[in-house]
Each structure stands twice: as C-alpha cells, then as structure tokens.
N, C-alpha and C positions, 0 to 999 in steps of 0.2 A: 504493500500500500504506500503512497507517496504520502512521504513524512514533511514538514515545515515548520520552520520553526517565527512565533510571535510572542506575543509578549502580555500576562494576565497581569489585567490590570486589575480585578475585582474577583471576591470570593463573594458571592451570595448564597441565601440557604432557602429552599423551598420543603414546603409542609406537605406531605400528602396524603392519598385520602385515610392511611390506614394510620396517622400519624409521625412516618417516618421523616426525620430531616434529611434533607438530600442535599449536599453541595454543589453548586455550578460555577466553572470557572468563565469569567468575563475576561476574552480578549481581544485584541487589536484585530481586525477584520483579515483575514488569511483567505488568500484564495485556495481550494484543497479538494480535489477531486473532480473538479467539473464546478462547485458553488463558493461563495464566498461565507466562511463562518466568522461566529463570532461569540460562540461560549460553545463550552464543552463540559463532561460528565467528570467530577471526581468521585463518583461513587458515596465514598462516606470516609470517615476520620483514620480508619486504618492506612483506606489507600493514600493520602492527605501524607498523614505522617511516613509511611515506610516508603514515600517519594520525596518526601521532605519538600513539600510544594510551600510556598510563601507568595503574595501581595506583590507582584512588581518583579517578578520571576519572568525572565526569559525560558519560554516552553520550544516545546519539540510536539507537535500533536499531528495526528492521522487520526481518520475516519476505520473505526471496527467495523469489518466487515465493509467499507466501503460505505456506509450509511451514516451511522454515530460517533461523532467528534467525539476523540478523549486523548487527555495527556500520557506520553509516552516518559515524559519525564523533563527535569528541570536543566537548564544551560548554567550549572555552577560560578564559573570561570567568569559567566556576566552579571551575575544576582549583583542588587544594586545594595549598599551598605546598610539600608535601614530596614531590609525587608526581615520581619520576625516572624517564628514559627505560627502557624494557624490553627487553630481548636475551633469546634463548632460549639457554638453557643451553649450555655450550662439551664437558659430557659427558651420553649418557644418563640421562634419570632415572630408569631402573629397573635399570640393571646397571653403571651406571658408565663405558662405553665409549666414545671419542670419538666426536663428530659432526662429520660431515663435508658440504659442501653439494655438492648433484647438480652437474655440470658443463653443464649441459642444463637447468635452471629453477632456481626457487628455494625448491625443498623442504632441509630441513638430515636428514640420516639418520641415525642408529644406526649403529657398526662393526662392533660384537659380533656374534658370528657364533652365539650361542646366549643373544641377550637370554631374558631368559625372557619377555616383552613382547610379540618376535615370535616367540615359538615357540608360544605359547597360541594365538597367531591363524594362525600359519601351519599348524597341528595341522588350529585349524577351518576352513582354506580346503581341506587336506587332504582332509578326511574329507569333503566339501561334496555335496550332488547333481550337482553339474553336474563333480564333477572324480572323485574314488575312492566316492563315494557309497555310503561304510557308513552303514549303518543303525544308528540305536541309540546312537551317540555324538556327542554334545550337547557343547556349551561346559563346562556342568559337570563331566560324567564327566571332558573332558578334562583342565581344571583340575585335580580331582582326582588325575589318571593322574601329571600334573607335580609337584604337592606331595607325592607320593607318592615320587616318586622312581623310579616307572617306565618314563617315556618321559620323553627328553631330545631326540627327534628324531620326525619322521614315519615313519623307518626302526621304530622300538622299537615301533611298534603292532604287527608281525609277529612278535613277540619276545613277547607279552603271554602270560602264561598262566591258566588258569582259578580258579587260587587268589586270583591279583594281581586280580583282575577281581572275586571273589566279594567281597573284604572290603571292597565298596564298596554293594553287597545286601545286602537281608539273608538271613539262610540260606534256600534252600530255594527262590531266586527264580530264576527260568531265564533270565534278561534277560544274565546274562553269556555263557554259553551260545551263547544267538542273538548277540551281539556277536563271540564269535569265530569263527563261523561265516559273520558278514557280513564279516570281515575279510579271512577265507580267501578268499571267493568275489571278493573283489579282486584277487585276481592274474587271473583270467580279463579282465579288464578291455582295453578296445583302448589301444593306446599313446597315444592321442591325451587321453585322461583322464589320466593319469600325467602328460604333458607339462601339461599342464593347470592340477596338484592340486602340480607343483613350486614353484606361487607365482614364477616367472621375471616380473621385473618388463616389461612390453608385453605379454606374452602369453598371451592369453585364449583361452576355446576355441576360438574359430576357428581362432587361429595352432597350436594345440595338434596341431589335425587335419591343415594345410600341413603343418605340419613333420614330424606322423610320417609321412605319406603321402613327403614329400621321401626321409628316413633310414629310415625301416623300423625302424629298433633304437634305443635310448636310446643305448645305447652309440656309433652311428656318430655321433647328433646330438653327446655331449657331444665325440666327435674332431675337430668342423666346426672350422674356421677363420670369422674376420667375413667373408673372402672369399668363402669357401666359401656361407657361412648368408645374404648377401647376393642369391645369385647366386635365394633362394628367391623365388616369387611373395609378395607382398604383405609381406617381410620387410625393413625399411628399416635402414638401420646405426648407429641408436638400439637398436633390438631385437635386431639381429645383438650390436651389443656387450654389452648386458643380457645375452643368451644366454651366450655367451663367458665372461663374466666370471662369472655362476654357476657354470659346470664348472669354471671356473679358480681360485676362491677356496677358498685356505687352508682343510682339514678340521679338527675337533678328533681328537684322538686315539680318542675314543670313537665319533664317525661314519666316520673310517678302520676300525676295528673292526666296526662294523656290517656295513659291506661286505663283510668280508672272511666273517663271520659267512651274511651273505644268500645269498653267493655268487653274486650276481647275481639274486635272487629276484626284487627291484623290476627289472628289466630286460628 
C-alpha cells in the first residue's frame, strides 16, 4: 500500500454508541491512494502508546486495506520539542462521566448511563432495519427528537405524539403521520428484533434470535442468570455477562418511569 508521510496536528476522541472512546488523529491533508485524507484511526490508548504517537508528530500513514486511513507510525528524528505523550481522557467528553477500561480488551468506555453520545447512536441502532426497522427516522429527525427534549431513551419513541412530530415538518406534510404509524407497527415485531435493537454489547442478530427462541419473553431473558444464559447455544460468558449486566445496571429515574408508563408495551 502507498505509504506518506504528514503531519497530526490534532488528537480528538469520539463516543460511540456502545460507549467506547475512540481516538482520531487530525492531519494535514495527504493525498493517498486515489483521495485526499485528512484524519485517520488510532484505534485506542494501547495502540497511542506502544506507537508512542504525540500532538505535532510527523506521521507515516497508509490506507488498511486500501480503504481506512491509519498510522503506520511516528517520524522521531522530526517530532517537534514540545510534543508530550497523549492519554485519553480520564472523563467523557461529551457528558462528563467517568471512563472506565473493559476488563476483557482494551477499549476505555463511557459510564453515563444517558451520554447523550450514546443515546443518539443507540436511538439509531434502535430504529435500524435489521433491528425495530421504522421507517422514516433518520439520524437527523433523531437528533432533532433529542434537542428537543422528546426522547431521552429508545422507550420515548412510543411516547411521541403527532404534534411533537409535526413541528419538525412543515405544516400540512404527512411524513409524521407515517412515522407514527411505522412506530406503532413495531410492536408486532418478533422478539428476536427487540433483543436485537437493545444494542447489548456481543449481541447481534443472530444471538438476538438464540436467545429469544431460548426465553420466549424479554422479561424471562432479562431474569436469566450468566449460568443460566451460558447454558444457551452459541452464548459464551463474555456475552452471558454483557447480557447480565445490561438488565442489571442502575435505571434513571425517568426510564424506571417509562416502564412503568409502557406497562410492558416493549415486552
């Protein structure tokens, strides 16, 4: 792959939807493979430190696979005197929360239990095709639904009403309409979506469909023990605990409410 070398001017940290912080290096525009980049993937604080990357580092970077910009490593010989070693943040940067590093690799995560970070993403994993697949709500609207102040959870979409919806249209457009109608037609949905669309970290649609076929009900999965959730096919006690620790973690006051509100509606 054709290698180049520029020069990172910036280390930003991006949140996502499962809470992990992720690093991006910001640099000088490189032409590299056919397009012109201008930030690349450091992965996370291992790869940071055992490259020993810093602020103002002359880089060497290629495209992985010919696609994904990442650093091959740092030009020593030019680093400029004042650049100092780089750590990622000890709180979220978007809500403030501690971060915590997985027990199991070395991703550093979010605590916040309502980053707004991972709520935007987890909204759009939510709403996705392959998991609750409404129709008609886009990253934007979502966005919007959030600064708005009417969803604080993926429970609040059931909650949405046709006014909250219209002053996002303009008058007279039928598009919210059909949004809450594609909403609605979510609850018909198999449980295996649902398990799915909760964003439970290992557990993708596949496992979505094990496990509802295993419990039959959200509700029996969320009473499973890691014993229990272990005992499933293809369910390893990485994913057993993932599962676990989702039903188990601390609510806010406003998604105990939901619930209680739902009455089990999402169930």
């Amino acid at each position: 792959p054709e290698i180049k070398e520029t020069v990172l001017r910036q280390i930003v940290v991006q949140v996502g939807r499962t809470g992990v912080l992720t690093p991006k290096a910001v640099v000088d525009p490189v032409r590299l493979a056919g397009t012109t980049v201008t930030n690349a993937t450091l992965h996370n604080q291992d790869f940071i430190s055992e490259k020993d990357i810093r602020g103002g580092d002359p880089v060497r970077i290629r495209k992985a696979g010919e696609i994904i910009p990442e650093i091959l490593g740092v030009v020593p010989e030019k680093r400029p005197p004042e650049a100092i070693p780089y750590f990622l943040p000890p709180v979220c940067p978007v809500c403030g929360a501690p971060v915590e590093r997985d027990e199991d690799g070395a991703a550093l995560r979010c605590t916040g239990a309502e980053c707004p970070a991972q709520l935007s993403r987890n909204i759009a994993h939510f709403v996705s095709r392959d998991a609750m697949d409404i129709d008609g709500l886009g990253s934007a609207i979502v966005d919007q639904l959030i600064a708005a102040g009417h969803i604080q959870s993926p429970a609040d979409l059931y909650f949405l009403t046709l006014e909250q919806l219209s002053s996002l249209w303009k008058k007279g457009d039928k598009a919210p309409r059909k949004l809450l109608a594609s909403i609605e037609a979510t609850n018909a949905n198999d449980l295996s979506r649902l398990i799915y669309a909760l964003g439970i970290r290992q557990v993708g649609a596949k496992a979505g469909k094990v496990l509802a076929q295993a419990f039959g009900t959200l509700d029996a999965l969320m009473e499973a023990d890691e014993a229990r959730l272990t005992q499933v096919p293809d369910v390893g006690e990485i994913t057993a605990r993932s599962i676990a620790a989702c039903f188990r973690a601390p609510q806010s006051p406003h998604m105990v409410e939901r619930r209680r509100e739902a009455g089990g509606r999402l169930t």
